[in-house]
C-alpha positions as CSV (number, residue, x, y, z in Angstrom):
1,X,-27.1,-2.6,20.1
2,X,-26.0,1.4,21.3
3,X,-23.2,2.5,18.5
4,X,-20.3,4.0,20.8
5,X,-19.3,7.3,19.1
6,X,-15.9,8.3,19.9
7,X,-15.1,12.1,21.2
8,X,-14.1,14.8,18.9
9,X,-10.5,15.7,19.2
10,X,-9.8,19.8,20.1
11,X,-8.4,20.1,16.6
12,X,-11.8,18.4,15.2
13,X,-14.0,20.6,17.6
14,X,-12.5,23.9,16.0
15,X,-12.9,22.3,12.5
16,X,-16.0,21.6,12.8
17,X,-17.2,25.3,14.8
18,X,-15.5,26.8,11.4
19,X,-17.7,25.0,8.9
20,X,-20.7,24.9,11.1
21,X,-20.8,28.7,11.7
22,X,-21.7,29.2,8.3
23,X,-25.2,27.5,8.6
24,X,-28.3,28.6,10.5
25,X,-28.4,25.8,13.4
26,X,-31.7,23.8,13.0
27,X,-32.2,24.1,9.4
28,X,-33.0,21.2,7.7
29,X,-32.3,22.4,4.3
30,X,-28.3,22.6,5.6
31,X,-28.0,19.0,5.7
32,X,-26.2,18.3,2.1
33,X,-24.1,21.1,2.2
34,X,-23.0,20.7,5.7
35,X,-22.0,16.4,4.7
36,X,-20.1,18.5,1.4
37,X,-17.9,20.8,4.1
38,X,-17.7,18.2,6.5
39,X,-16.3,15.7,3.7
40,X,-14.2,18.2,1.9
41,X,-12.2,19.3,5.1
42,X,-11.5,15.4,6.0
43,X,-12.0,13.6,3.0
44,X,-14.6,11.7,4.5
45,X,-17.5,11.8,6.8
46,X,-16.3,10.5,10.3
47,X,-19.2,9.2,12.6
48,X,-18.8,12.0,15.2
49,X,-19.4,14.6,12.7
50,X,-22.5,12.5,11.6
51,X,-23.5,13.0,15.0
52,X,-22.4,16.3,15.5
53,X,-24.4,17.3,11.7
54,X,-27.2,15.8,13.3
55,X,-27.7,17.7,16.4
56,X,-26.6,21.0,14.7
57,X,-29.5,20.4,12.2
58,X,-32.1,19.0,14.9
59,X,-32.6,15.8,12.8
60,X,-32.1,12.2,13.7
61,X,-28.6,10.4,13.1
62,X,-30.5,7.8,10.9
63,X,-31.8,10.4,8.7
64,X,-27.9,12.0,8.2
65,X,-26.3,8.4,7.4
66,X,-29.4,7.8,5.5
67,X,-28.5,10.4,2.9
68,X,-24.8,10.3,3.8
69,X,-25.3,6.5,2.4
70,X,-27.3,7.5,-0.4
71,X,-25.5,9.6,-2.5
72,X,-22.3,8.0,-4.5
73,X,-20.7,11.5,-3.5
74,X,-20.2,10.8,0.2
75,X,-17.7,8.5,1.5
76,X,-18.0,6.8,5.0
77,X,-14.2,5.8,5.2
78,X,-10.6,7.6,4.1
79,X,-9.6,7.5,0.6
80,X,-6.1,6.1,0.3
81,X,-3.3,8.1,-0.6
82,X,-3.7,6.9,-4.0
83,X,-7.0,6.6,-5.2
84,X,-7.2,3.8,-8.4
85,X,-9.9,3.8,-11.2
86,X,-10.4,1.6,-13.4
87,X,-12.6,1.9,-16.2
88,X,-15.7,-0.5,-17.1
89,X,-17.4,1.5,-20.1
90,X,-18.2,-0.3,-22.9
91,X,-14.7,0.3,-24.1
92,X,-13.0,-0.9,-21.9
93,X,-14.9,-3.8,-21.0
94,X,-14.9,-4.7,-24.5
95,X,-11.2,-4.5,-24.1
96,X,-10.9,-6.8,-21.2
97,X,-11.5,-4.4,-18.2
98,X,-12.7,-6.6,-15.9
99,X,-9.2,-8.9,-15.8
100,X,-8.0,-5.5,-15.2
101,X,-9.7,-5.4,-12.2
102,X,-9.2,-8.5,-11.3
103,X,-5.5,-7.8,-11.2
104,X,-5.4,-4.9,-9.0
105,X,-7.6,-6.8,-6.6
106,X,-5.4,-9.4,-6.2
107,X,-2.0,-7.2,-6.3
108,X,-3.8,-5.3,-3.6
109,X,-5.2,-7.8,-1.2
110,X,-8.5,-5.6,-1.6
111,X,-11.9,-5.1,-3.7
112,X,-13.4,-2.6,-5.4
113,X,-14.5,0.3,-3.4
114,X,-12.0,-0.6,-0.3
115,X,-8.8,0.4,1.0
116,X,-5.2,-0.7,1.1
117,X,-4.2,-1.1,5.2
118,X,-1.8,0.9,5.1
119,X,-4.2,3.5,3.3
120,X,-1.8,3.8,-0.1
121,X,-4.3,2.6,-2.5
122,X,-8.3,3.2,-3.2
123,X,-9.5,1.0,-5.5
124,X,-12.1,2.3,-7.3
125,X,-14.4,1.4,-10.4
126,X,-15.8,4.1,-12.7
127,X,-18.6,3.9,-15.4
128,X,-16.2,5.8,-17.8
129,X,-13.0,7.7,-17.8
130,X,-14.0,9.3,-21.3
131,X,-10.8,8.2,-22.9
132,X,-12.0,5.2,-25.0
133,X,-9.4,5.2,-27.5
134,X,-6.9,3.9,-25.5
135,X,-9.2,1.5,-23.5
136,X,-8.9,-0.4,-21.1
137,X,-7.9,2.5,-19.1
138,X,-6.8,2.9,-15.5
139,X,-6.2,6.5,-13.9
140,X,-4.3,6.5,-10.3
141,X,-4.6,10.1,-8.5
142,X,-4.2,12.6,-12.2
143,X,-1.6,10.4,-14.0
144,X,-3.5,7.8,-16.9
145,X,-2.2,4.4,-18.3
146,X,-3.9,3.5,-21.2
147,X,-3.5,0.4,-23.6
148,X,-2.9,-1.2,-20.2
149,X,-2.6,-4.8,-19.9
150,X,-2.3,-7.2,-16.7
151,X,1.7,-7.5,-17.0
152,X,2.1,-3.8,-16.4
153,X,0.0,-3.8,-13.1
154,X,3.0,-4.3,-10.5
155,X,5.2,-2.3,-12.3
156,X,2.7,1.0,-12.3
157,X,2.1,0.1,-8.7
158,X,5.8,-0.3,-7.3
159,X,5.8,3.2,-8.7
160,X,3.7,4.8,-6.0
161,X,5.1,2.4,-3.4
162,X,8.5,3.5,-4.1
163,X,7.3,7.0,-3.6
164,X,5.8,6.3,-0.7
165,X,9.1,4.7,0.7
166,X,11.4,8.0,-0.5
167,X,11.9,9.9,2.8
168,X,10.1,13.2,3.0
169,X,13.1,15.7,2.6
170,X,13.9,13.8,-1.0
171,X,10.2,14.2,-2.0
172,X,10.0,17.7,-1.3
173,X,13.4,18.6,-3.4
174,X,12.1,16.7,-6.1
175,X,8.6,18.1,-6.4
């Protein structure tokens, strides 16, 4: 099977000469910080800058997605416009975390680790928030719900989806 890459747009080709002009091309020991500059100015790592890292460090696309893959800090696809934690430290889990969970799965129509369709919601799962004494705890984007329970779910939600729906002119007078 030959993966099909898809070509870089004119606007992605000038991205990418602006972070790659920074590192020496065939050095190996660019690789990490090349997938850091390459995720922080999309907020992912798209497959033709994989491709693109690759060459530009003279290594083999296997070895890029190789530690692209390994390390929890990369991400291989978009966050959503609002990214979801919920906590499972021992806290929260003690405090019925994973029906937590559970719940935002289902109001979501997605897992863990995946993205909303319409790329509103991230649902992630973290080790621990650090604020255990209002466990189980949920964080969406800087804003924190403690004491949360499973009724409250739709409610916090329809928040950011009624923010989403605001046109843009009445989002930038309120902000």
């Amino acid at each position: 099977m030959r993966i099909r890459w898809k070509q870089l747009t004119n606007k992605e080709k000038k991205m990418e000469n602006r972070i790659f002009e920074h590192y020496t091309p065939k050095d190996r020991s660019n690789l990490i910080a090349l997938l850091q500059d390459v995720q922080e100015a999309y907020g992912y790592l798209p497959e033709g800058q994989l491709k693109a890292i690759a060459e530009y460090v003279g290594i083999p696309l296997s070895t890029v997605y190789g530690v692209a893959t390994f390390y929890n800090q990369f991400r291989m696809t978009p966050l959503g416009k609002n990214v979801i934690r919920v906590c499972r430290g021992t806290a929260c889990h003690v405090k019925n975390s994973a029906n937590i969970l559970t719940a935002m799965e289902t109001e979501l129509g997605v897992k863990a680790g995946q993205t909303t369709r319409d790329k509103l919601f991230t649902l992630e799962t973290v080790a621990c928030i650090g604020a255990c004494s209002i466990a189980p705890v949920v964080n969406i984007n800087e804003e924190y719900y403690g004491r949360i329970t499973v009724k409250e779910i739709p409610k916090i939600l329809n928040k950011y989806k009624k923010e989403e729906a605001k046109p843009k002119v009445e989002q930038e007078v309120s902000a």
